[in-house]
C-alpha positions as CSV (number, residue, x, y, z in Angstrom):
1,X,-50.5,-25.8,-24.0
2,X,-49.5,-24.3,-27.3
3,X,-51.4,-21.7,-29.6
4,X,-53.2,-23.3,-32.4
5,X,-53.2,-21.7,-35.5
6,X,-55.1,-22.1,-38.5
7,X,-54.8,-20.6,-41.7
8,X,-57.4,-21.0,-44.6
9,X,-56.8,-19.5,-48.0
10,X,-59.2,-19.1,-50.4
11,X,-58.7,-19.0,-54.3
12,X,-61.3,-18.0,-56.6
13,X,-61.8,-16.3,-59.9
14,X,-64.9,-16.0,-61.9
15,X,-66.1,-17.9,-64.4
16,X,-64.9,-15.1,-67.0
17,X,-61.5,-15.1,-65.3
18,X,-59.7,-17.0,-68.1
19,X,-61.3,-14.8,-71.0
20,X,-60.6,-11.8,-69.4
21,X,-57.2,-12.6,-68.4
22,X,-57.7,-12.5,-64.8
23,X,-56.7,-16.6,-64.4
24,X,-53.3,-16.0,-66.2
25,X,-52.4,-12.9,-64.6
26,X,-53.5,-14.2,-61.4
27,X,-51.4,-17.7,-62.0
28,X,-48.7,-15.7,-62.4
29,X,-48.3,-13.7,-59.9
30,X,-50.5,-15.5,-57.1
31,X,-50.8,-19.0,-57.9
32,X,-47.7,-20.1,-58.3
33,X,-46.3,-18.5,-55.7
34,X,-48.4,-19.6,-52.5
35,X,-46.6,-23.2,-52.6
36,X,-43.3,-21.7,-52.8
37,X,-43.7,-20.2,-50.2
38,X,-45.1,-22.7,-47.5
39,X,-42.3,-25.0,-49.6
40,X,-39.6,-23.0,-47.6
41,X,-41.5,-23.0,-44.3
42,X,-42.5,-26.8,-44.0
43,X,-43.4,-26.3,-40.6
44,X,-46.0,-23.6,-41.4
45,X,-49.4,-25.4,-42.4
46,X,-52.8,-24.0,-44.2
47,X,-56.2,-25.4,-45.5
48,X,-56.6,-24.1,-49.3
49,X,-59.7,-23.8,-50.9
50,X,-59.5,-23.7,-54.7
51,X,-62.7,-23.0,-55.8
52,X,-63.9,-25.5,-58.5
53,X,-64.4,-22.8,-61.3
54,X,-60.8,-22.2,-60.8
55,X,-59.7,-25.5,-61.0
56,X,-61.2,-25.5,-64.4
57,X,-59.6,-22.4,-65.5
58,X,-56.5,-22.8,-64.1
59,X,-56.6,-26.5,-65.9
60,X,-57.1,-25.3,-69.1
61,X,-54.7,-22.7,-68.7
62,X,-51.6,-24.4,-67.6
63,X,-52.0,-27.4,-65.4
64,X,-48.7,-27.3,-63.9
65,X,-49.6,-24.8,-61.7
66,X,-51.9,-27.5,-59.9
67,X,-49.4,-29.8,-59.7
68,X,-47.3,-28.1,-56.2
69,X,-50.9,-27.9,-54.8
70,X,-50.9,-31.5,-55.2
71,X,-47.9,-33.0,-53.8
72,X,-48.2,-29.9,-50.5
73,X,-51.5,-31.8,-50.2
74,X,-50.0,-35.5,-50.4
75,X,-47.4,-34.8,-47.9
76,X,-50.1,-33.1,-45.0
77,X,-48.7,-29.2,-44.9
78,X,-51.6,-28.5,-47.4
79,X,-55.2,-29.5,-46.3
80,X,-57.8,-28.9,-49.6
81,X,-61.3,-27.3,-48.4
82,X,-64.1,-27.8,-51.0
83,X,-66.9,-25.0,-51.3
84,X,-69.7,-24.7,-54.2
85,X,-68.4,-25.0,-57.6
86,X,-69.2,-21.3,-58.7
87,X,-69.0,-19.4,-55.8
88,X,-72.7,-18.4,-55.2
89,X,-74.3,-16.8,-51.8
90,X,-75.6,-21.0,-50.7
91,X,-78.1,-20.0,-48.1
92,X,-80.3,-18.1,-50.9
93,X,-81.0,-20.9,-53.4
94,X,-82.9,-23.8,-53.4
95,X,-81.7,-27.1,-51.7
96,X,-81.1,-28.8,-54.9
97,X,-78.8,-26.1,-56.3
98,X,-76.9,-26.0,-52.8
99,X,-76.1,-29.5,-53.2
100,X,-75.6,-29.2,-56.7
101,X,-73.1,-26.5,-56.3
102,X,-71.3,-28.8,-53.8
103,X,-71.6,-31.5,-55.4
104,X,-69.9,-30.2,-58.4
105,X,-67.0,-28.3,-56.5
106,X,-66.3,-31.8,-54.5
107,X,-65.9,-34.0,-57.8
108,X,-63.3,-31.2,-59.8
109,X,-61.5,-31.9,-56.0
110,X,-61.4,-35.4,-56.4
111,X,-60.9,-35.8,-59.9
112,X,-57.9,-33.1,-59.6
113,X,-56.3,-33.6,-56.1
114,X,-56.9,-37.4,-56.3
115,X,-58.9,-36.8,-52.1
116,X,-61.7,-36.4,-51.0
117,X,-62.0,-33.1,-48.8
118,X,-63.7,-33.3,-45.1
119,X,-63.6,-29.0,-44.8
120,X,-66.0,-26.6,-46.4
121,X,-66.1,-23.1,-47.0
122,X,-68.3,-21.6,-48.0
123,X,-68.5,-18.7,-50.4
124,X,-68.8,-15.2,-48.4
125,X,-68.9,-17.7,-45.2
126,X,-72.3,-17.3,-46.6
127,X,-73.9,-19.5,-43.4
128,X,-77.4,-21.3,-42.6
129,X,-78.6,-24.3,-40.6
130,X,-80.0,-25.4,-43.6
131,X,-76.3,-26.1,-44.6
132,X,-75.8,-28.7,-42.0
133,X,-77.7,-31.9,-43.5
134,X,-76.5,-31.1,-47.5
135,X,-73.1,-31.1,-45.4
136,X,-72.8,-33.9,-43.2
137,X,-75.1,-36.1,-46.0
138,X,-71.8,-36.0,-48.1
139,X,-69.0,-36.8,-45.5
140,X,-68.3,-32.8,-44.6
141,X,-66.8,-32.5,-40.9
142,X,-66.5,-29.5,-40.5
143,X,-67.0,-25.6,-41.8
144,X,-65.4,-22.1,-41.2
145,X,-67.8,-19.6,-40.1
146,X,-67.0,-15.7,-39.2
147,X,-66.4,-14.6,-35.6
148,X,-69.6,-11.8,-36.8
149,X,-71.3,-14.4,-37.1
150,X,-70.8,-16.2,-33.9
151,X,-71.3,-12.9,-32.0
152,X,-74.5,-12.9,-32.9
153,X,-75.3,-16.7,-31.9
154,X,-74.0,-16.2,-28.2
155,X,-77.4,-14.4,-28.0
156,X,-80.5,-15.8,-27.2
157,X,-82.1,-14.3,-29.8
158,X,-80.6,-12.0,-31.8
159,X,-82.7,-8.7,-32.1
160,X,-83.5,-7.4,-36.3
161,X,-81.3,-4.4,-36.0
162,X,-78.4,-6.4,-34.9
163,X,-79.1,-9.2,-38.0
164,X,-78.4,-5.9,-40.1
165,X,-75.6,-4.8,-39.1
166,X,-72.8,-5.2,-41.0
167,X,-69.7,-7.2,-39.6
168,X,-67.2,-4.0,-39.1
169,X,-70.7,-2.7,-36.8
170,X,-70.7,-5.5,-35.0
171,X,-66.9,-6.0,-34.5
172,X,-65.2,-2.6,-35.1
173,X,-61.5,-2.3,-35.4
174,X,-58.7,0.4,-36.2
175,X,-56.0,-0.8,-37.9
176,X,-54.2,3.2,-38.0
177,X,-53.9,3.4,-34.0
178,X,-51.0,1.8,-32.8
179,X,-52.3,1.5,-29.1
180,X,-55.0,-0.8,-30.4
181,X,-54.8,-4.1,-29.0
182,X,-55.3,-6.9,-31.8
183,X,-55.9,-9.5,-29.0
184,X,-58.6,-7.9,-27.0
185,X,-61.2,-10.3,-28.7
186,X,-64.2,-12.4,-26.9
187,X,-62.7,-15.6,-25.8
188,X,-65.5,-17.4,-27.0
189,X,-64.1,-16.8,-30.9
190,X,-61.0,-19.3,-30.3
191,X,-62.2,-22.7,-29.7
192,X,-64.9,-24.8,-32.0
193,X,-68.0,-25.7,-31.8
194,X,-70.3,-28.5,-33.1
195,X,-73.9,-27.0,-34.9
196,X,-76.9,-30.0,-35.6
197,X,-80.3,-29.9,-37.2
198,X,-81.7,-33.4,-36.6
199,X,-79.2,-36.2,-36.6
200,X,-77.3,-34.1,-38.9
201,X,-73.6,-32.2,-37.3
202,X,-70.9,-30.1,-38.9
203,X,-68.0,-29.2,-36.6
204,X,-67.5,-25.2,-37.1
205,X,-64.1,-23.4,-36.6
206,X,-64.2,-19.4,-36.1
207,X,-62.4,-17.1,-38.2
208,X,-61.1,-14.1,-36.3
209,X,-62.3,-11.3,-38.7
210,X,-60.3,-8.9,-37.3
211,X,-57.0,-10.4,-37.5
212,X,-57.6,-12.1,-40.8
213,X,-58.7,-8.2,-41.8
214,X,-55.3,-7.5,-41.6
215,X,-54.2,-9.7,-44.4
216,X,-56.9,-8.3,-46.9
217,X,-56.2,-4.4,-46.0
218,X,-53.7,-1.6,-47.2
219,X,-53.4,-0.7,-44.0
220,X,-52.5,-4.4,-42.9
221,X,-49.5,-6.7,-42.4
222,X,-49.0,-7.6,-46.1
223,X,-48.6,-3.6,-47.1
224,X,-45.6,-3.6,-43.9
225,X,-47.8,-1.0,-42.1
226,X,-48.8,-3.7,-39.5
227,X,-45.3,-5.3,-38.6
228,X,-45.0,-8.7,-38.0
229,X,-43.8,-8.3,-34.5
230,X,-47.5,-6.5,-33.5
231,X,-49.1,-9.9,-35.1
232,X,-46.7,-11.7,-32.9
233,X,-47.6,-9.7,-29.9
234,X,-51.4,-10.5,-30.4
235,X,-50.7,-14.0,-30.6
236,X,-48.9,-14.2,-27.3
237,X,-51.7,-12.2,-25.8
238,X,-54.1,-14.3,-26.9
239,X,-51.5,-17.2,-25.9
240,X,-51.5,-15.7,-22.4
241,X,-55.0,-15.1,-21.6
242,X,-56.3,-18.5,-23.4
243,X,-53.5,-20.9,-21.9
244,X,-54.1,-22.4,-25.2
245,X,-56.8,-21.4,-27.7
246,X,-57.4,-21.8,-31.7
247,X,-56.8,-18.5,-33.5
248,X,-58.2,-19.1,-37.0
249,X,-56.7,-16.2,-39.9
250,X,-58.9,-17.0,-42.9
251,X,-58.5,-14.6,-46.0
252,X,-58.5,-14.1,-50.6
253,X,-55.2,-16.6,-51.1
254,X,-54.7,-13.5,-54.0
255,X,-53.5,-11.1,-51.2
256,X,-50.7,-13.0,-49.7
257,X,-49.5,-14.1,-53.4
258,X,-48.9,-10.5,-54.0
259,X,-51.4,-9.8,-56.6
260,X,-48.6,-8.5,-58.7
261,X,-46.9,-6.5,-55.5
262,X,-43.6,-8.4,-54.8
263,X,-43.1,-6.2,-51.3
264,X,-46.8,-8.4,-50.1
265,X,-45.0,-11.5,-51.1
266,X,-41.8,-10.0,-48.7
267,X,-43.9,-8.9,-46.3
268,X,-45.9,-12.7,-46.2
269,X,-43.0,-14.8,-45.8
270,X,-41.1,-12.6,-42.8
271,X,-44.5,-12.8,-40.9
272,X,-44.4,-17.0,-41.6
273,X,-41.2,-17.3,-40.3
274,X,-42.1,-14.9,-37.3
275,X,-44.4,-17.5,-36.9
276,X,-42.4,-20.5,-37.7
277,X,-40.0,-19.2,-34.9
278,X,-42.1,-19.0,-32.0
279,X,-42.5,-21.7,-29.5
280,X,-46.2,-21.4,-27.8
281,X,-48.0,-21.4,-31.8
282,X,-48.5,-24.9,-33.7
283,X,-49.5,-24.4,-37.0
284,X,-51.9,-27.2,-38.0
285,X,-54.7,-28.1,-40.5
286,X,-58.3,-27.9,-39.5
287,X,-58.6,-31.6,-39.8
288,X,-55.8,-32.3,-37.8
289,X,-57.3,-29.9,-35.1
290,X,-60.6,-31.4,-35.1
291,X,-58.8,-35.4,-35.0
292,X,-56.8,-33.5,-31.5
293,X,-59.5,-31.0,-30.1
294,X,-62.7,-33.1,-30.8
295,X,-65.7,-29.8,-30.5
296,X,-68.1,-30.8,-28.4
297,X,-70.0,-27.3,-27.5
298,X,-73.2,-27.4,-29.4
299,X,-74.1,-23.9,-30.8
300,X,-77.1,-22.6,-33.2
301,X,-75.2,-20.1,-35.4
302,X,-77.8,-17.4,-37.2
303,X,-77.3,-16.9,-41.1
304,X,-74.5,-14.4,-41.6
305,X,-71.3,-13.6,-44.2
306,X,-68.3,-12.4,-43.3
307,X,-69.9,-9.2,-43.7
308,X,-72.4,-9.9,-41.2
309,X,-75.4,-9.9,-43.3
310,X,-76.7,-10.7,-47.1
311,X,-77.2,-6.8,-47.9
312,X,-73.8,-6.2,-49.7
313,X,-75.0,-8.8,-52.6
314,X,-79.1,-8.2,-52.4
315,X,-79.8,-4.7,-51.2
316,X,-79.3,-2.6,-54.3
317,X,-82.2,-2.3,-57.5
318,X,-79.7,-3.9,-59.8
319,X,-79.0,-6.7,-57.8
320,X,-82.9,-7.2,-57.2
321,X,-83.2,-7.2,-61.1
322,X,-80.5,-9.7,-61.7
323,X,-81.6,-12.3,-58.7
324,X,-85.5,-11.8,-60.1
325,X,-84.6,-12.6,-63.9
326,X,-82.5,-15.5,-62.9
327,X,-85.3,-17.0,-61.1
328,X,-87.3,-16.4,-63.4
329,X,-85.2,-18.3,-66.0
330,X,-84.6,-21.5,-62.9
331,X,-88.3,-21.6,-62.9
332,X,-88.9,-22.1,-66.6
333,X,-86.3,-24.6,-66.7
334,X,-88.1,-26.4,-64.2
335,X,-92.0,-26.2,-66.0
336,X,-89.7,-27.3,-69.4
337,X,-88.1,-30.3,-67.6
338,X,-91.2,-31.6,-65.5
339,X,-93.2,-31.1,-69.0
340,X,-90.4,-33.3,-70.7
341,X,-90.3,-36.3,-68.6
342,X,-94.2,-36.4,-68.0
343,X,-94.3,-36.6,-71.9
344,X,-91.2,-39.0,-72.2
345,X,-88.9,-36.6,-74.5
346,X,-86.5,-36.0,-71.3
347,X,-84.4,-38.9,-72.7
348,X,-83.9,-37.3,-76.0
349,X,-80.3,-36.6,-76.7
350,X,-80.8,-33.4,-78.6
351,X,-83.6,-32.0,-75.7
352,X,-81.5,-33.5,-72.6
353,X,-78.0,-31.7,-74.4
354,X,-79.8,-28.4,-74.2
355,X,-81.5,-28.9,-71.0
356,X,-78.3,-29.8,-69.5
357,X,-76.6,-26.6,-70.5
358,X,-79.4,-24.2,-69.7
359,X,-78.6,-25.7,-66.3
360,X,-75.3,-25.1,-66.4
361,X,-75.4,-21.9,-67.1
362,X,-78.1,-20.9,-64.2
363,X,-75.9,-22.4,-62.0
364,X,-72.6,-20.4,-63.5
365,X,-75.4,-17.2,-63.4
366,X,-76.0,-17.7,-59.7
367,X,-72.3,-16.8,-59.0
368,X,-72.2,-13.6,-56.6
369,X,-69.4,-12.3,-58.3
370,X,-71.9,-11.1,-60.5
371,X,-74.2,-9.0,-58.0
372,X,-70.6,-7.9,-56.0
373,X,-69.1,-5.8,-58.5
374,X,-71.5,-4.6,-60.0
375,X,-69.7,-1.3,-61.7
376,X,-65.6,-1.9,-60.9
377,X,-64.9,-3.7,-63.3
378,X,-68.2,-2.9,-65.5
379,X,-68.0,-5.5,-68.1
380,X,-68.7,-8.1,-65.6
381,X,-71.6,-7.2,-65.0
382,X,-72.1,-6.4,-68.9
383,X,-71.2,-10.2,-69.4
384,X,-73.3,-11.3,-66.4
385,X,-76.5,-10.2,-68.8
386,X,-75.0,-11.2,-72.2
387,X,-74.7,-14.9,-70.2
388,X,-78.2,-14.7,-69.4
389,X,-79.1,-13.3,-72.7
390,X,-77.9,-16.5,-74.1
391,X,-79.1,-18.4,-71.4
392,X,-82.3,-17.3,-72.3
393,X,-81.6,-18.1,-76.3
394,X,-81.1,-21.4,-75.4
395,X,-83.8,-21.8,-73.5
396,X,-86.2,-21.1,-76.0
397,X,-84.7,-23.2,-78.5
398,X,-85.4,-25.6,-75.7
399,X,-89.1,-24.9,-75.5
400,X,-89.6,-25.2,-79.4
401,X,-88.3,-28.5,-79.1
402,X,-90.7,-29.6,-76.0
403,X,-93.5,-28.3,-76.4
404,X,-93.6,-26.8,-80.6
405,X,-93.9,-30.6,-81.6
406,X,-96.1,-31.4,-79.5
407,X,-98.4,-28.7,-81.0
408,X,-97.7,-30.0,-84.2
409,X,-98.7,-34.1,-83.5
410,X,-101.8,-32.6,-82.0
């Protein structure tokens, strides 16, 4: 029985990408590339996930870089993965905004790719239970979740200090030591599972965050310091001690684009057709694995990123500050908008225009691009408050128009 391999890339920008040039550099010299590449090695197949912010960037920007995505997609070697439309942490905010967020990301899918995606990623493989029935309500088969993650679920009850520890605690690695043996992993991370809450189930598929570390690191495969032939060598381990197995590499689609660094790009396509060449690894899309290797071992999976818990995004004073003002502003909304339909001026174009992008923006503001860099580069998170700043503009413009003439009839 052959290897299964899986490879999910993930594309994302910010919603400032395009103003601060990030989309167009990144189009350049990422986005155009990836298809070329898996072009030349049709036997080679990945899930992409385009985030749905980036789809609108990358739209208004040049829409011909969308257009290899699509016909990769219409011939099977691409499978598209939706997510949450502007990349936000989904197990912190309400229900309603989760399915908001998805539903939004799903519709710039369909409307651009012309299908309708059965995979889901989500952002951070930012995971909860509470997932499960927004997913499976809207036709979602199945989601990638990190192999931290899953470490954690094989115990009965996971103990507090090991829900805070961070993923590289919980599954070390050394990339600089030669001897290290990339396939010395828990068996356990390479087949799939099936997670329910009610009558509610999403099919989940394991990224190995070790191996797929190596495509995000300097000290990785795409930088030539982890050759090819050591990938391949972990592969046929794996191979060997599995008899089979799924090994799912899951990583930023930036990285193996080159992100401006032709020798990645180089370095990418030797280790494809390394891959393309060997005859125990079948490269296949997460739907076709799922339609093949049906999961069928029920699992409860604990909430959990990729790096093991929420703390990167939520520990620090600033991000307390930005998550508390935001909410603040979701719950205002909320008192405007239940005030407006109880007094029937929700129908109002002028009130229903504003409320609409007040939304809009608390939904672009719950992004947690915003809370992860918070210095490097700075002026994000310099335009993170000047959004809310106007978000907040806006929203009392709003409430002069609810509630002022109201005061004024009376």
């Amino acid at each position: 029985m052959k290897l299964k391999l899986v490879c999910l890339w993930h594309l994302y920008q910010p919603s400032v990408g395009l103003e601060m040039g990030w989309a167009q550099e990144n189009a350049w010299e990422c986005y155009r590339i990836i298809p070329k590449i898996y072009a030349a090695h049709p036997r080679m197949k990945a899930a992409i996930n385009i985030q749905g912010v980036l789809i609108e960037q990358l739209l208004a920007y040049d829409p011909s870089v969308i257009e290899p995505y699509k016909a990769l997609i219409h011939n099977g070697q691409f499978e598209i993965v939706c997510s949450a439309y502007y990349h936000p942490l989904l197990p912190l905010l309400p229900p309603e905004d989760m399915a908001e967020q998805i539903d939004m990301d799903m519709a710039a899918i369909e409307d651009t790719f012309g299908v309708k995606p059965v995979g889901f990623r989500p952002p951070e493989l930012a995971w909860s239970s509470i997932l499960i029935p927004i997913l499976a309500e809207r036709g979602i088969q199945w989601s990638i979740i990190d192999s931290s993650t899953l470490k954690l679920a094989r115990k009965k009850m996971p103990a507090l200090t090991d829900l805070e520890e961070s993923s590289t605690e919980l599954l070390p690695y050394s990339l600089e030591d030669p001897s290290v043996d990339l396939a010395d992993r828990d068996e356990a991370f390479y087949q799939t599972y099936v997670s329910r809450v009610a009558e509610h189930r999403v099919n989940l598929l394991i990224r190995d965050h070790q191996l797929s570390r190596l495509f995000e690191e300097p000290s990785g495969c795409l930088t030539g310091v982890v050759k090819p032939k050591r990938l391949v060598a972990a592969l046929k381990n794996l191979h060997h001690r599995l008899r089979g197995g799924i090994v799912v590499i899951s990583a930023d689609g930036e990285y193996i684009g080159g992100q401006g660094d032709s020798s990645r790009v180089v370095h990418f396509e030797e280790i494809l057709s390394e891959m393309e060449d060997l005859d125990f690894v079948e490269s296949v899309t997460p739907a076709e694995l799922f339609d093949r290797v049906p999961a069928r071992k029920e699992i409860f999976v604990p909430a959990g990123t990729q790096m093991g818990n929420f703390d990167r995004w939520t520990a620090s004073a600033e991000d307390k500050i930005f998550i508390q003002q935001l909410n603040h502003l979701r719950r205002e909304l909320e008192h405007v908008g239940l005030y407006a339909r109880i007094t029937g001026k929700a129908d109002e174009s002028a009130i229903r225009d504003l409320m609409g992008r007040v939304r809009r923006l608390i939904l672009m503001l719950q992004s947690n691009s915003w809370l992860t860099w918070h210095y490097e580069p700075a002026q994000l998170r310099i335009r993170g408050y000047e959004y809310m700043l106007e978000t907040r503009s806006l929203l009392n413009s709003l409430k002069e128009l609810v509630y002022e003439r109201e005061a004024t009839l009376s």
